[in-house]
C-alpha positions as CSV (number, residue, x, y, z in Angstrom):
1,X,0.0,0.0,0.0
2,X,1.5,3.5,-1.0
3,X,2.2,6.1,1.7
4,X,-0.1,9.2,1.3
5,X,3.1,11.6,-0.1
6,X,1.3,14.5,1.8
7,X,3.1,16.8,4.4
8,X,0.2,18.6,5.3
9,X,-0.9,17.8,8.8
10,X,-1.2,20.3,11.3
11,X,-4.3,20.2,14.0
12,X,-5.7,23.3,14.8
13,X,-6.8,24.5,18.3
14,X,-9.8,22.4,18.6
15,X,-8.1,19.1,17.9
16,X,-5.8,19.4,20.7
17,X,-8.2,20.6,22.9
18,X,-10.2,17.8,22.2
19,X,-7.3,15.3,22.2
20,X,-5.9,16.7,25.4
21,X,-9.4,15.6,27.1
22,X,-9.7,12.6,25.6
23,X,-6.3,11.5,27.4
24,X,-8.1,12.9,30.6
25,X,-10.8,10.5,30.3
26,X,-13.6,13.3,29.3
27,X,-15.2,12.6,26.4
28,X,-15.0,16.1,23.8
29,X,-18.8,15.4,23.3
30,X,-19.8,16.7,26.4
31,X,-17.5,19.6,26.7
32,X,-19.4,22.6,27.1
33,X,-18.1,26.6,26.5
34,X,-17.0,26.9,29.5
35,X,-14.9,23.9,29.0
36,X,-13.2,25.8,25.7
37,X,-12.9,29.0,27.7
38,X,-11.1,26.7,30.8
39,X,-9.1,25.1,28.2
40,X,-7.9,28.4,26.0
41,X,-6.8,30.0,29.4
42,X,-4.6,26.8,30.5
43,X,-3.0,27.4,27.3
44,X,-2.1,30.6,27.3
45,X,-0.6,29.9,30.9
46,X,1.3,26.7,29.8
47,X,2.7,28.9,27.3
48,X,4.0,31.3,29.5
49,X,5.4,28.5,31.6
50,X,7.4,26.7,28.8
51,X,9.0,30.3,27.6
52,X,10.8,29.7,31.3
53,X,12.2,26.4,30.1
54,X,15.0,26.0,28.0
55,X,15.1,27.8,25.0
56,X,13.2,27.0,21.6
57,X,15.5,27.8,18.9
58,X,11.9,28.4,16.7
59,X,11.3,31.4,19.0
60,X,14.5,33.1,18.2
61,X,13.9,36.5,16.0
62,X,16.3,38.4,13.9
63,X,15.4,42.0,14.6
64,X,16.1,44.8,11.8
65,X,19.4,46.8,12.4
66,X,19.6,49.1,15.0
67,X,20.9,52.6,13.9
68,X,23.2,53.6,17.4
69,X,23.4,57.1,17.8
70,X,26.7,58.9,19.6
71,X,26.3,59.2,23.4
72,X,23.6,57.0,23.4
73,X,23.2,54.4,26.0
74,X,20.1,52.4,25.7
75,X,17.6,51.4,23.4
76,X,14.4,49.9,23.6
77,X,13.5,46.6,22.0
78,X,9.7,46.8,20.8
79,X,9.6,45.8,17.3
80,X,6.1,46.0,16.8
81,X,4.9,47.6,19.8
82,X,3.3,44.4,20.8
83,X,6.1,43.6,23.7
84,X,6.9,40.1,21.9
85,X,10.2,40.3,23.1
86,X,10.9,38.8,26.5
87,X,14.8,37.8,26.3
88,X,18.1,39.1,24.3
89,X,19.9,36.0,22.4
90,X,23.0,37.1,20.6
91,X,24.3,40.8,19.8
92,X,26.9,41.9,17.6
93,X,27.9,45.9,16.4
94,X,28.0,46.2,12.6
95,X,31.0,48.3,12.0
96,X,31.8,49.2,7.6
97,X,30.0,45.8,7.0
98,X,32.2,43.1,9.4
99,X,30.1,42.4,12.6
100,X,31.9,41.7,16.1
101,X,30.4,40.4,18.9
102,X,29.5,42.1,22.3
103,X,28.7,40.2,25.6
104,X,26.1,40.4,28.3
105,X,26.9,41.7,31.8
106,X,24.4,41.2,34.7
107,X,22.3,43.8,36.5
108,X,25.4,43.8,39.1
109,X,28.5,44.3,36.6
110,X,26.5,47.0,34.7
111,X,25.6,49.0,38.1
112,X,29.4,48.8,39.2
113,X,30.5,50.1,36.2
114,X,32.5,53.6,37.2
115,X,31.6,55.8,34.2
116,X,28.7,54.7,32.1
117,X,29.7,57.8,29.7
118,X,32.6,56.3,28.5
119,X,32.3,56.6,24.5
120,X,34.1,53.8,22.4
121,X,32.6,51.0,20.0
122,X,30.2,48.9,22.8
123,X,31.7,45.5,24.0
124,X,29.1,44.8,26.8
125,X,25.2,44.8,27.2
126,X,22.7,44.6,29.6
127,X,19.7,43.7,28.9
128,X,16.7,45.1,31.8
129,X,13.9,42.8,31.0
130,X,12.0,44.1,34.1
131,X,8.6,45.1,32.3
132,X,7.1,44.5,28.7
133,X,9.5,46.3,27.1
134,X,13.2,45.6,27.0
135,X,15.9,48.0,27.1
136,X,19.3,47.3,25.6
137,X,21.9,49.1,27.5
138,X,25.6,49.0,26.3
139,X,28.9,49.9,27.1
140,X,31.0,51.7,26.3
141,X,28.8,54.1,25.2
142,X,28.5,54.3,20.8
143,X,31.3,56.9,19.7
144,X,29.4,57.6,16.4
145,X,26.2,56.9,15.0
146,X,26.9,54.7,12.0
147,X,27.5,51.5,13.8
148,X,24.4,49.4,13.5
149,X,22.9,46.6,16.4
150,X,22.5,43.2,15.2
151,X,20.1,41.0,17.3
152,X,18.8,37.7,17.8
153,X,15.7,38.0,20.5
154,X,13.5,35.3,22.4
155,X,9.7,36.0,21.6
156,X,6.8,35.1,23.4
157,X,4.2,32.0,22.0
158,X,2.0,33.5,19.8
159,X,-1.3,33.7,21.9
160,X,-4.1,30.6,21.6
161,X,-6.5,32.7,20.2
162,X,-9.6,31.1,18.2
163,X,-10.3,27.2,18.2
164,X,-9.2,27.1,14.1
165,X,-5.9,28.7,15.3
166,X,-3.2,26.6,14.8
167,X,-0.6,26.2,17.5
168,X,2.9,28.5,17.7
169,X,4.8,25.4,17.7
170,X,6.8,23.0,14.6
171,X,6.0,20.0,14.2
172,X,8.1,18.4,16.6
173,X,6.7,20.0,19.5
174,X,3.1,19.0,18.7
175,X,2.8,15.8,20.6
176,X,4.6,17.8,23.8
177,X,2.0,20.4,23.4
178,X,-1.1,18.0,24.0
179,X,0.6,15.8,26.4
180,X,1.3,18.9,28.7
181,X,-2.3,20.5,27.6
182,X,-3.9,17.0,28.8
183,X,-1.9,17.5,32.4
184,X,-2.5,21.4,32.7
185,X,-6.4,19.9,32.0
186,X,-6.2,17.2,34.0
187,X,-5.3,19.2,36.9
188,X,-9.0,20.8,36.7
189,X,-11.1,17.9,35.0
190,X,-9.1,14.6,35.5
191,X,-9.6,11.7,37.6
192,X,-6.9,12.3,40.2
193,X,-5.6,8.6,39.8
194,X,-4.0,9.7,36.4
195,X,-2.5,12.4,37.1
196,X,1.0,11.3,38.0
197,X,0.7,9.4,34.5
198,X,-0.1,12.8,32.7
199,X,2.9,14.6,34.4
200,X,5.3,11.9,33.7
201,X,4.1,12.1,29.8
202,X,4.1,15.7,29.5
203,X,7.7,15.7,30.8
204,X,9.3,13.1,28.9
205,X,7.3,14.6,25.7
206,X,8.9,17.9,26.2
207,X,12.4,16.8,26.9
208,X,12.3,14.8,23.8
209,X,10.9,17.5,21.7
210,X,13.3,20.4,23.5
211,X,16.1,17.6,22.5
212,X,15.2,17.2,18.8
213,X,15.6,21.3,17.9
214,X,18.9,21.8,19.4
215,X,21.8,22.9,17.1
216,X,24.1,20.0,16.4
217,X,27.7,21.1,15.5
218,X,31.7,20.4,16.0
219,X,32.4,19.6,19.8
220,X,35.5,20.4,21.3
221,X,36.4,18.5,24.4
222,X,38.4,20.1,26.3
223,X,40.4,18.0,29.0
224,X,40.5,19.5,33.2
225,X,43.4,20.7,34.7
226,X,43.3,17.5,36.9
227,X,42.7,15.0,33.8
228,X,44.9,11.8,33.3
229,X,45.7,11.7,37.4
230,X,45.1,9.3,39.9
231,X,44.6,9.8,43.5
232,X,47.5,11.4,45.0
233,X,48.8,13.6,42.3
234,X,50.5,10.9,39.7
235,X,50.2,10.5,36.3
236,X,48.6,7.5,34.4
């Protein structure tokens, strides 16, 4: 028998709503509004719960150059206006078209820095992600204003908005969407026998779909200091 050759599935809203109960034990045929409403909310919250996990490479944004201006410190990251930003990835300064990469300093290192006036091309950021907008700050401060600001941003999950919406996730993330909805549901409408069973799945189901984006490149291994010694200082 031939395989279909189609790529096309991708379950809207609804289906994993009504997927996520069915592994709950509640049959979709008696859900109710207020069910959908109950069930839209604890998406929107999981949401907001996984963008504190690990990062999810598909949620990484390249935002359009930055113009620096001389003198100026910090700049505001707010795209849109919509406040999808929640998290700075990767900066670099743009500098007669070769970029070189500047590195983030805590709240600490960028509060004990002496003179925050100091003018030079910027080698440090911090990045204040204390309300919906963040601001960039950077030292030393830009000495003209034809550098650019090259970034790569975390964004939020698009919000679960109507029930033909299709989830913010690829496809690999699918079946860990569902298997934490049915535990975030199951928490409100599931027999309380199952739901040690629920958690376990919606665990492993993320680990294994947070495992299958990451980057795969070169490693270096790089041997300690103490390597190839045994107990009491000798060599091997």
């Amino acid at each position: 028998m031939a395989s279909s050759g189609t790529y096309l599935w991708s379950p809207e809203l609804s289906d994993c709503v009504d997927e996520a109960f069915e592994r709950c034990r509640v049959d979709p045929g008696t859900l109710d509004p207020s069910h959908l409403i109950s069930a839209r909310r604890s998406i929107n919250f999981m949401l907001a719960y996984w963008a504190t996990k690990d990062n999810q490479d598909f949620r990484i944004d390249r935002l359009a150059p930055f113009a620096l201006v001389q003198g100026t410190q910090d700049y505001s990251i707010d795209p849109d206006t919509d406040g999808r930003v929640i998290d700075v990835n990767n900066v670099v300064v743009r500098r007669d078209g070769n970029d070189t990469g500047i590195y983030p300093m805590s709240r600490d290192e960028w509060l004990e820095i002496p003179d925050k006036t100091t003018q030079g091309r910027p080698s440090r950021y911090f990045a204040d992600k204390r309300t919906t907008v963040v601001t960039v700050y950077l030292w030393p401060v830009p000495e003209n204003s034809t550098d650019t600001l090259i970034m790569d941003v975390m964004r939020k999950f698009q919000d679960a908005g109507y029930a033909s919406d299709e989830p913010d996730i690829p496809y690999y993330m699918r079946e860990a969407f569902v298997s934490s909805l049915a535990y975030w549901l199951g928490k409100k409408f599931a027999p309380e026998q199952i739901l040690p069973r629920l958690m376990t799945e919606a665990d492993d189901a993320f680990e294994t779909a947070n495992g299958a984006q990451r980057n795969r490149g070169d490693v270096t291994i790089v041997p300690s200091a103490g390597a190839g010694r045994r107990r009491g200082g000798r060599r091997r």
